[in-house]
N, C-alpha and C positions, 0 to 999 in steps of 0.2 A: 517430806519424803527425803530421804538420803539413800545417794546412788553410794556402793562400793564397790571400782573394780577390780579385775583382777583375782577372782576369787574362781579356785580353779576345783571344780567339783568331778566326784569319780563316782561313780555309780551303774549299777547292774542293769541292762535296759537289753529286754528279748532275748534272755539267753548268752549275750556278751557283757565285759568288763564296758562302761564308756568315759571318755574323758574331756571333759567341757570347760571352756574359760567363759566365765560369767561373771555378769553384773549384780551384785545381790541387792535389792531393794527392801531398806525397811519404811513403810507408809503409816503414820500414826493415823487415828482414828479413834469413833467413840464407839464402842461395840454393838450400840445398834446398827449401825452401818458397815460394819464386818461383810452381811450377805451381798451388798451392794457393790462394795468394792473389790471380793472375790468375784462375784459374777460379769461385773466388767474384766478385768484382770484374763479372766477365762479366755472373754474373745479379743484382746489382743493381744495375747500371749505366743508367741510361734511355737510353743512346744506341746506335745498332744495331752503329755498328765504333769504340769507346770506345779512348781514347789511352792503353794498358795496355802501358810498356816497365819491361826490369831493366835497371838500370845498375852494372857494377862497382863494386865499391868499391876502389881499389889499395894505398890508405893509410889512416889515422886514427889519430887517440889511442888506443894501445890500451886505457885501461878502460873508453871509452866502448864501442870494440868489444867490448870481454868484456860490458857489458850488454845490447847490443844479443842476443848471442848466448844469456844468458841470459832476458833479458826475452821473446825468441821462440822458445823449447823449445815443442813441444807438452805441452799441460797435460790 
């Protein structure tokens, strides 16, 4: 995982403009475990509709990807 703060997000929330200083988290994983770590994410997230997407992965190094896939086996 890698925290990045400082990331100052603006968006339309009930009717008004909002404006939020955030921490954006990007979390690797193997895509079968996508549902799993959205659905945790869900309940401890403080925000009621929390910005929880997957994004492909199409390429990389592969021995960073064999760690990845290693690193995120269920234990």
């Amino acid at each position: 995982m890698n925290a990045l703060p400082g990331v100052v997000s603006r968006y339309w929330w009930k009717g008004a403009l909002a404006r939020d200083e955030e921490t954006l988290l990007l979390i690797k994983t193997e895509a079968a475990r996508v549902p799993e770590v959205i659905a945790a994410l869900k309940d401890l997230h403080p925000y009621e509709v929390p910005e929880l997407l997957s994004l492909p992965v199409d390429a990389g190094a592969e021995p960073y990807l064999a760690w990845v896939r290693d690193e995120t086996l269920p234990r």
